[in-house]
C-alpha positions, -999 to +999 in steps of 0.1 A: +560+643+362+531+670+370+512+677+339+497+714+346+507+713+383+489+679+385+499+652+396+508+622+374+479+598+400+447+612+397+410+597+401+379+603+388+356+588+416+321+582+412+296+566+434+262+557+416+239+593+417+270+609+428+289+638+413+324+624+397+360+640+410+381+651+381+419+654+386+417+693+398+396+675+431+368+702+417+332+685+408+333+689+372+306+664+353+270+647+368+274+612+374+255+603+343+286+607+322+318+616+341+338+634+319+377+616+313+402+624+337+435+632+322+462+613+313+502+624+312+510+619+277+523+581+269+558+575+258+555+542+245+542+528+210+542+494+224+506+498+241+479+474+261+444+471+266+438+450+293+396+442+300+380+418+325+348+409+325+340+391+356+324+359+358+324+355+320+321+316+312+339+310+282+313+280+267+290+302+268+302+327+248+300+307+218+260+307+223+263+344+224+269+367+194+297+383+207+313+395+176+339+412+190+351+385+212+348+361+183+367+380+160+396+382+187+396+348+189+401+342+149+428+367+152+446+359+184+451+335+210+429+319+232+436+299+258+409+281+281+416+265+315+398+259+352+408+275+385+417+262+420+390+261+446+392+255+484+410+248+504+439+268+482+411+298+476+374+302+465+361+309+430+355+342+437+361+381+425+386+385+447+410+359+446+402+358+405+411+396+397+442+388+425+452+362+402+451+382+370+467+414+384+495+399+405+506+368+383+510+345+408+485+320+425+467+319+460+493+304+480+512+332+472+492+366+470+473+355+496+436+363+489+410+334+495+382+350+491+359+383+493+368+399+522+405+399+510+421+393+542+457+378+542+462+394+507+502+399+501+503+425+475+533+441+490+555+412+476+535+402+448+520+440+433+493+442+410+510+444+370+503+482+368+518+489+397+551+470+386+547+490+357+551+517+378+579+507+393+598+498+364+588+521+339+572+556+358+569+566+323+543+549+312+507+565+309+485+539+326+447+541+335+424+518+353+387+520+357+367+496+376+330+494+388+336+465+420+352+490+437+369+467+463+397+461+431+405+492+442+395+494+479+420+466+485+448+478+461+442+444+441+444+462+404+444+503+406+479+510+424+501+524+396+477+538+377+481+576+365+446+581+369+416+559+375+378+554+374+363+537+405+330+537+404+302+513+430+287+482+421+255+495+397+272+476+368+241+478+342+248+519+345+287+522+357+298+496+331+288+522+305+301+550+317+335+532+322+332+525+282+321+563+278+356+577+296+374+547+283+364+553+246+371+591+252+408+581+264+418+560+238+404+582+212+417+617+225+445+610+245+478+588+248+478+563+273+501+535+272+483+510+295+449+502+306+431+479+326+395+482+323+367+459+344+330+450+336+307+435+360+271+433+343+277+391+334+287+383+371+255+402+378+235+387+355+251+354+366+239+356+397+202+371+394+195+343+362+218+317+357+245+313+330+222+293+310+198+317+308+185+343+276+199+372+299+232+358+304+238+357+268+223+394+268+242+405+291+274+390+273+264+408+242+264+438+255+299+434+273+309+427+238+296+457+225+312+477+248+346+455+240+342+465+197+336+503+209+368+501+226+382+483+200+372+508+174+389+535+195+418+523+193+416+520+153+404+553+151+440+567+168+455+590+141+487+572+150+477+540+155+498+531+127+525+539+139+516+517+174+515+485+180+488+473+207+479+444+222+447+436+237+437+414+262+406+400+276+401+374+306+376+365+333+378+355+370+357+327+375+327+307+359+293+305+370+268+276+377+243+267+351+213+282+379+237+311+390+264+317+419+298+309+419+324+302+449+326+261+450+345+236+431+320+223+405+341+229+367+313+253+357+325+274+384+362+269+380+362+279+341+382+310+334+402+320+298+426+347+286+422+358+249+453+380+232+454+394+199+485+416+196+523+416+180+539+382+184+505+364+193+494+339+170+461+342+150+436+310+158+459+295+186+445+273+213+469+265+233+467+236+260+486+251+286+478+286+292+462+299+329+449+328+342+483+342+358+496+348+322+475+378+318+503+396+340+534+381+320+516+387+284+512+429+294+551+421+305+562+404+273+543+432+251+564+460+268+596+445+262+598+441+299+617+411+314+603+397+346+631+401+374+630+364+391+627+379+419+590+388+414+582+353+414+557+354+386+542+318+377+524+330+341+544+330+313+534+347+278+506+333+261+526+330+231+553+314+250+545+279+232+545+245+258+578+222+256+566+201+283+567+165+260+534+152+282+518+181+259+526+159+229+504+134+235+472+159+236+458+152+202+455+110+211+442+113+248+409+090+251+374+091+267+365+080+302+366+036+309+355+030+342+350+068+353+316+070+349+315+108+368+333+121+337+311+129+307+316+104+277+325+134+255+355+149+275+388+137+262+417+139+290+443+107+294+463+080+276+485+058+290+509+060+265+539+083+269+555+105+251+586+095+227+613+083+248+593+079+281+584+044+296+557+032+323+572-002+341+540-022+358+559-054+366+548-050+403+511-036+394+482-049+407+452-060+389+418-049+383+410-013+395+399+015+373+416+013+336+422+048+338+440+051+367+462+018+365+495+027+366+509+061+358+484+081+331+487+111+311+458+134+317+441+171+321+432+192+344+395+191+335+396+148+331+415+140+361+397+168+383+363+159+376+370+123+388+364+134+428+354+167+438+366+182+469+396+160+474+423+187+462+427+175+430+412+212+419+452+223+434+473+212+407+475+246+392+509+248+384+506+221+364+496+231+321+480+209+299+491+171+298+508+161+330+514+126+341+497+115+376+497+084+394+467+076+414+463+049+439+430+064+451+410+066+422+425+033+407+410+012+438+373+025+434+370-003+414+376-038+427+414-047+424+440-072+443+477-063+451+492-034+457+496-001+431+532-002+419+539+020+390+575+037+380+575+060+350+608+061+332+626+093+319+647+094+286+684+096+291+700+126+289+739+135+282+759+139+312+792+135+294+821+160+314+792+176+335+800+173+375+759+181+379+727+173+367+699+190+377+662+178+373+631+205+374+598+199+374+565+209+393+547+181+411+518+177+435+520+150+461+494+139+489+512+112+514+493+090+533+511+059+547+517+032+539+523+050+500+556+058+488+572+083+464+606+082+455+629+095+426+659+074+410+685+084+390+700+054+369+735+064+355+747+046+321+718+028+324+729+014+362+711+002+393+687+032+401+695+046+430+667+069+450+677+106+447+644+120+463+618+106+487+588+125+495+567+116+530+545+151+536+527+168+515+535+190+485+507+211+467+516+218+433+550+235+439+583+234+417+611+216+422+646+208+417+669+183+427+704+181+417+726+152+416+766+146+414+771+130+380+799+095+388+833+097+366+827+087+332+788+086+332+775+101+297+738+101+303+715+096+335+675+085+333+654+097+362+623+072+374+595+082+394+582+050+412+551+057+435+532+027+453+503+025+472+469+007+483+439+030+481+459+063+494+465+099+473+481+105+444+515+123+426+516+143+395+545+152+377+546+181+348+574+204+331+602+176+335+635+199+320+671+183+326+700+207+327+742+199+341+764+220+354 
């Protein structure tokens, strides 16, 4: 679709005290404010804003003013959650932005760290350019000031036109606002992504618990309520319904730097406000590949399975019934690593679920004895460095059984736990079929098994596991006897001072 006798992909390339590139490829503007490039005109009134602002730690912007930010927040939905960390991939820009872009995690875009090597963007494509792929019509524009998000293909592919400009953030993140602003007021795009570095910066030179952090996070925010106002200013922005998203990469240390697994650096957040997305949510379960799906979901655009997305709309609420039990999860016991005032396990279950610790040990740590109900951020922070920072497929509540953490405390006997499904109909089905995510670490002698009990009948093991499986979905299905009308699953795990097994997102279907 040339606009002119130009091409739809244009860029508008600028390099500090360079001259910018407008979409003729003639020098048109100084580098002090390159002028916009040009857009085809957008076809859609369904629209999204899409802004990143790396290394943005979300507890700290409630020290901040950040009006802008606050007022999405009363007036969308926020969702807070921590990242993976090594061996799975460090908290850095690069595997952060490939995570938001792509929609999937680590283990399967590929990129670990900075230098991007092993990235996989061929299978799993940045979100504009799926856009791209599935609807050409769409006016998209991306403009970015890390310029190896576009070096490395990780965000910019699929864009119409784009602004890449080097790493001068204090100058470039402005100038990105300038053209930005300009777009959205003047023109009709349909999709934008739009980066700001200056926090990460900041981050690193002073510390995220400095004066300038919170500076530097107020001036993000201004630029964030220009844009906003642009969009309110659109003569047909009545007519339009836009969504607008903002979410960050990584978190930063207290003194500065990010890249290990400390929960300071692992904090990340997506924010919506936007048709469909609830004013003053805060969800539980969301993580930082639903930017991709939410830009999906406000399109009308349905995922093809194929893509292999693992976000899911942030208005998409949780049915996983280990959420349920959010609002009565407890303070640490014996945990002493975990501060007094973070809230993250029970060990009561969920309506209809059961724990059986006939054949548990004694002693040990009280969190930890027999199968629990915990977060991420609780049942992460109980020992760095020992994977436990992997369970990212896992969303809010999950249940977890822990042999290892449970014998740091003294104990006798062996760890024996077996948590107990509801029963579910089977009546005329030939199949059930259980899916759920889980995270398993063997080390022998441990065991993990799954039993399906028919009609309430001897169990019977379905499902051992003996290697390793890091946070991965599965699904097992089972031939359902003659005459059986409903079939309870158990998860029984033993051990003495091995790993652990979580289970999350436990759905039952026949066939």
């Amino acid at each position: 679709m040339p606009i002119n006798g130009i091409s739809r992909r244009t860029v508008l390339a600028a390099a500090g005290a360079t001259a910018a590139v407008a979409a003729t490829g003639i020098v048109t503007a100084p580098a002090a404010r390159a002028a916009a490039p040009v857009l085809p005109d957008g076809t859609s009134k369904d629209k999204v804003l899409v802004v990143g602002m790396d290394g943005l730690r979300y507890d700290r912007i409630d020290a901040a003013k950040a009006p802008a930010l606050k007022s999405l927040m009363a007036n969308g939905t926020y969702g807070r959650s921590l990242l993976y960390a090594n061996p799975m991939a460090a908290t850095s820009s690069g595997p952060g932005w490939s995570t938001i872009s792509t929609g999937v995690w680590p283990d399967k875009h590929g990129v670990k760290d900075n230098t991007f090597a092993g990235r996989n963007y061929g299978q799993y494509p940045g979100f504009l350019a799926r856009l791209h792929q599935v609807r050409p019509e769409l006016s998209i524009f991306a403009a970015v000031d890390w310029p190896e998000l576009d070096t490395y293909g990780t965000v910019t592919p699929g864009a119409d036109a784009k602004l890449v400009h080097n790493n001068n953030y204090a100058v470039n993140d402005a100038l990105i606002t300038d053209a930005t602003e300009d777009i959205l007021r003047n023109q009709n795009p349909d999709v934008l992504f739009v980066y700001f570095g200056e926090t990460d910066e900041i981050g690193h030179s002073y510390g995220a618990a400095s004066q300038k952090y919170l500076d530097a996070i107020d001036v993000q925010d201004g630029y964030l309520g220009r844009l906003l106002a642009a969009i309110q200013a659109r003569p047909t922005y009545a007519t339009e319904r836009w969504t607008v998203i903002v979410a960050t990469d990584h978190g930063h240390l207290d003194a500065g730097g990010h890249g290990g697994s400390t929960i300071e650096e692992r904090r990340t957040f997506v924010l919506a406000q936007g048709p469909g997305i609830a004013a003053g949510a805060r969800p539980i379960d969301t993580r930082l590949v639903d930017v991709a799906a939410t830009v999906f979901q406000q399109l009308g655009i349905v995922p093809d399975p194929s893509w292999g997305l693992d976000g899911k709309p942030v208005q998409l609420r949780s049915t996983d019934p280990f959420d349920t039990l959010y609002p009565s999860l407890s303070g640490r016991v014996d945990e002493t690593g975990i501060p007094a005032g973070v809230l993250g396990f029970t060990h009561t279950p969920p309506s209809g679920w059961s724990v059986i610790n006939n054949a548990m040990g004694t002693g040990g740590m009280t969190e930890w004895r027999g199968w629990s109900f915990a977060t991420d951020e609780f049942w992460s922070r109980t020992q760095r460095d020992q994977s436990r920072e992997l369970n990212v497929r896992a969303r809010g509540v999950f249940a977890v059984a822990d042999s290892d953490e449970w014998a740091d405390k003294t104990f006798s006997g062996t760890y024996d736990s077996t948590l107990v499904s509801p029963a579910y109909a089977v009546t005329g089905a030939a199949r059930v079929t259980l899916d759920f995510t889980t995270f398993y670490r063997q080390e022998a002698p441990q065991t993990a098994q799954i039993l399906a009990s028919f009609n309430g009948g001897t169990p019977t093991v379905v499902k051992s596991y003996t290697s390793d499986v890091v946070s991965q979905p599965q699904s097992l299905t089972v031939a359902v006897p003659a005459g059986a009308s409903n079939v309870s699953f158990r998860f029984r795990y033993t051990g003495s001072n091995n790993w652990y097994w979580t289970i999350d997102g436990v759905k039952i279907s026949t066939s």
